[in-house]
N, C-alpha and C positions, 0 to 999 in steps of 0.2 A: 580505439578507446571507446569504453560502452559510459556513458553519463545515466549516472540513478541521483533522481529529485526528490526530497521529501520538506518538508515543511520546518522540519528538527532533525533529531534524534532518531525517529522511529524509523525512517526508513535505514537507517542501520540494521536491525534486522533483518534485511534483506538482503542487503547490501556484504553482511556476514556470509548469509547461507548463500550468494554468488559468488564469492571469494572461495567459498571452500569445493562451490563443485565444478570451478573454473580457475583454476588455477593459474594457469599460460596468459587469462585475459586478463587485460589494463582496464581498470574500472577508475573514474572521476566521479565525487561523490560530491553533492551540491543539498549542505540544510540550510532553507532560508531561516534560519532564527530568530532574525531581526522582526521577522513578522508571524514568527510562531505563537498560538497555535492556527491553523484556517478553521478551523471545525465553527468558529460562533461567527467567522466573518461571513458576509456576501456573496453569491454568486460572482457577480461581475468583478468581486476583487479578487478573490481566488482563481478567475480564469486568466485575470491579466498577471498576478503575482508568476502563475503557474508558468506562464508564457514567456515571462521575463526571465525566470528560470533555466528553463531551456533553453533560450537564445543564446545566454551563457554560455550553455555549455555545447551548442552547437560553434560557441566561438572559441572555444579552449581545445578544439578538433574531434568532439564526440560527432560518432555517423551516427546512431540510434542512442536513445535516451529513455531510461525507464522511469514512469512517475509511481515511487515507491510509496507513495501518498494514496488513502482510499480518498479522502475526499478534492484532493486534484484529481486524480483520475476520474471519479464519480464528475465531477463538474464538469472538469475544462478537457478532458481525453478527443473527445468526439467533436467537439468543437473547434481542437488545434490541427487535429489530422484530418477534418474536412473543410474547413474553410483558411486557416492560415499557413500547415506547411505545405501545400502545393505552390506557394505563389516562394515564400522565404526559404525552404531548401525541397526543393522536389526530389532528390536524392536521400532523403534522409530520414529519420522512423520513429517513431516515440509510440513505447507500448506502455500500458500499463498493467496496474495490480489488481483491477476488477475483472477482468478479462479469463486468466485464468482461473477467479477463484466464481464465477460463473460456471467456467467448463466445466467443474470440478462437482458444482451443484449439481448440477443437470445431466451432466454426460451428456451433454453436444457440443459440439466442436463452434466458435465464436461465431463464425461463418454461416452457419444454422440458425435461421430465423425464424423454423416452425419446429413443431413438438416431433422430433423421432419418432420411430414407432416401438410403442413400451414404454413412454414417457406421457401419455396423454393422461394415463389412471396414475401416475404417481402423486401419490397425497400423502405424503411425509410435511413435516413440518420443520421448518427450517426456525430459527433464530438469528439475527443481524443484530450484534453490539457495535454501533459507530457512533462517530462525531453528530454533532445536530447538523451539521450543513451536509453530509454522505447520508444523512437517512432522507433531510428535506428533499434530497434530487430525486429521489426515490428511483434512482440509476440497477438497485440492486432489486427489488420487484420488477422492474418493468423489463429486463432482460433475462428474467427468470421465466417470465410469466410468457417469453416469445417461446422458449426453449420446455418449459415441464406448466404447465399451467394448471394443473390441477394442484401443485406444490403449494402448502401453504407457507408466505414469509412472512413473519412478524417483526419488526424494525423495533429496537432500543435503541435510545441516543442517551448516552455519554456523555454530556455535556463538561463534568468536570476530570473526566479520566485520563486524556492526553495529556493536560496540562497540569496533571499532580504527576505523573509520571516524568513527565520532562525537567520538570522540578526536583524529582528527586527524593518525591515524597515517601515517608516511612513507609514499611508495608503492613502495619498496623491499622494507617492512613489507607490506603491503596485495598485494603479488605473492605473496609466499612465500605466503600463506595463501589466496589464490584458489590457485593452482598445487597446497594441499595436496589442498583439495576438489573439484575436476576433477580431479587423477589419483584420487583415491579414487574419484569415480564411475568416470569410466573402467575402474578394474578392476574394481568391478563388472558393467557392461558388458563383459567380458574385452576389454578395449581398441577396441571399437566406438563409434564417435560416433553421440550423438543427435542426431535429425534437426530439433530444435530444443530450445530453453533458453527457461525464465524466469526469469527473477531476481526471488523472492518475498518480495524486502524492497524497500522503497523506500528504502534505504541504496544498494545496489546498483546503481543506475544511475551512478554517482559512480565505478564500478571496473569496468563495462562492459565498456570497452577491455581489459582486464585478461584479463576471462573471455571474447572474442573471440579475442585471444593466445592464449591456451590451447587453446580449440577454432577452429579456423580452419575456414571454408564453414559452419561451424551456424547456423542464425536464435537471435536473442537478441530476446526481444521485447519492447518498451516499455512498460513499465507506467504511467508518464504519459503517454504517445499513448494508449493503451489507454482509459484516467482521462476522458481530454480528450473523446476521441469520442465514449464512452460518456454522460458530460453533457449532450454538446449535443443527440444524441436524447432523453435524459432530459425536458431544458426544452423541448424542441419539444412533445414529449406532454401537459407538464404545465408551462406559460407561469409558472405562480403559486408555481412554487419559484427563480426567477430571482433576483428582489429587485433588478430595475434601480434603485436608489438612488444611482447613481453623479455622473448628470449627465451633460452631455455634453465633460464632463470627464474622465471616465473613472470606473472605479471605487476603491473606497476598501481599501486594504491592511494590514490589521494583525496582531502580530503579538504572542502571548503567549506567555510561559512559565513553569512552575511551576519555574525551575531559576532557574539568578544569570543575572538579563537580561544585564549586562556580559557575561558571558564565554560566553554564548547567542550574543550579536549579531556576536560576535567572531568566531565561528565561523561562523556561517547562511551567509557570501557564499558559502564554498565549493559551496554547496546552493541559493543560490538565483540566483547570478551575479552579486549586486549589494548593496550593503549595504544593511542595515534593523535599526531598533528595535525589540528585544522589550520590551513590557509586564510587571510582575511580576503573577501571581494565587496564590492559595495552591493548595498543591500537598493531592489527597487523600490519605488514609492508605494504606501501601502492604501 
């Protein structure tokens, strides 16, 4: 069983586009709701929310756990996989969704700490729309800048776009406030478009179209295709984090939340295409 974490909602997009190019695997799906959104909270609380997460779902029998969160992963990624699971499962893996949407920037491999060669002259300009706590780590510059350093990335936060989105907000609502954040980059840029975009929430993919509208010709790049691809090389190298439990039936889908399952489930289709049952767990302290 593969365990994906997200904070809500958003990481259902992910969690979508893993179901559909995994079929056979048993995926357990964990949104802390209770304490959604993390993007205006803390460091230190997003890394323990983050961890408490996990623990979960290393307890519900996941061997690797995907943090479908930019800004858990942005925060607490590197600081659970170096100092806490060696000691609480030395067996066990938690990757995140910075990671491949890195490789993906730069064309180097994670593993890569200095600039390839043919990467040292590229001076494209990149774009980051995230939460305010995934730009303040500044997790997505600083491992860009190991890998393509002459890249320029320019960071927008978000502040209010996960949480109109989780909500449910009109898309009426959901333009005006992409439209507020692409002009304000844009003039930062003194009206120059960047030569590609990420969207560093996995809310975001859900209002895409929105921020395509706004910058017309830019690449906007997929952070579940990203997710997806990044996986299946993952279990190619390492066969024993798969968890084929499925049958040949397919695999098995479930779906928790520390928020009100009802009014969780009511909302998920918009994020996952389809309806589905969330489980109640208790939520940790926030």
């Amino acid at each position: 069983m593969i365990g994906v974490f997200d904070s809500g909602h958003g990481g259902l997009t992910v969690q979508r586009r893993l179901a559909e190019t995994f079929p056979a695997l048993s995926f357990l799906y964990l949104g802390d709701h209770a304490n959604a959104p993390y993007g205006p909270r803390t460091g230190p609380e997003v890394l323990e929310l983050t961890r408490a997460g996990v623990d979960l779902l290393f307890d519900r029998g996941c061997r690797l756990v995907i943090l479908a969160c930019n800004t858990a992963a942005a925060v607490a990624l590197r600081k659970l996989q170096q100092e806490w699971l060696p000691e609480r499962a030395p067996g066990r893996r938690i990757l995140g969704v910075l990671v491949p949407t890195v490789e993906a920037i730069t064309g180097a491999p994670w593993r890569v700490e200095t600039p390839p060669v043919g990467r040292v002259q590229d001076t494209r300009t990149v774009a980051i729309f995230a939460t305010q706590r995934t730009v303040l780590s500044n997790s997505f510059p600083v491992e860009i800048a190991k890998r393509a350093p002459a890249l320029r990335v320019v960071q927008q936060p978000c502040p209010e776009l996960a949480g109109a989105i989780e909500a449910g907000a009109p898309e009426a609502a959901l333009r005006t406030l992409v439209a507020s954040y692409v002009d304000e980059l844009l003039h930062r840029l003194g009206g120059r478009m960047p030569d590609s975009v990420v969207l560093g929430c996995t809310h975001y993919p859900l209002v895409a179209g929105l921020f395509a509208d706004r910058l017309p010709g830019v690449q906007v790049l997929s952070q579940p295709d990203l997710v997806a691809e990044s996986l299946a090389g993952y279990l190619e190298r390492r066969p024993e984090y798969a968890g084929r439990d499925g049958g040949e039936g397919g695999g098995v889908r479930r779906f928790l939340t520390t928020g009100d399952p009802a009014r969780v489930s009511a909302l998920a289709q918009r994020f996952f295409g389809r309806p589905m049952a969330f489980e109640p767990v208790r939520a940790a302290a926030a």
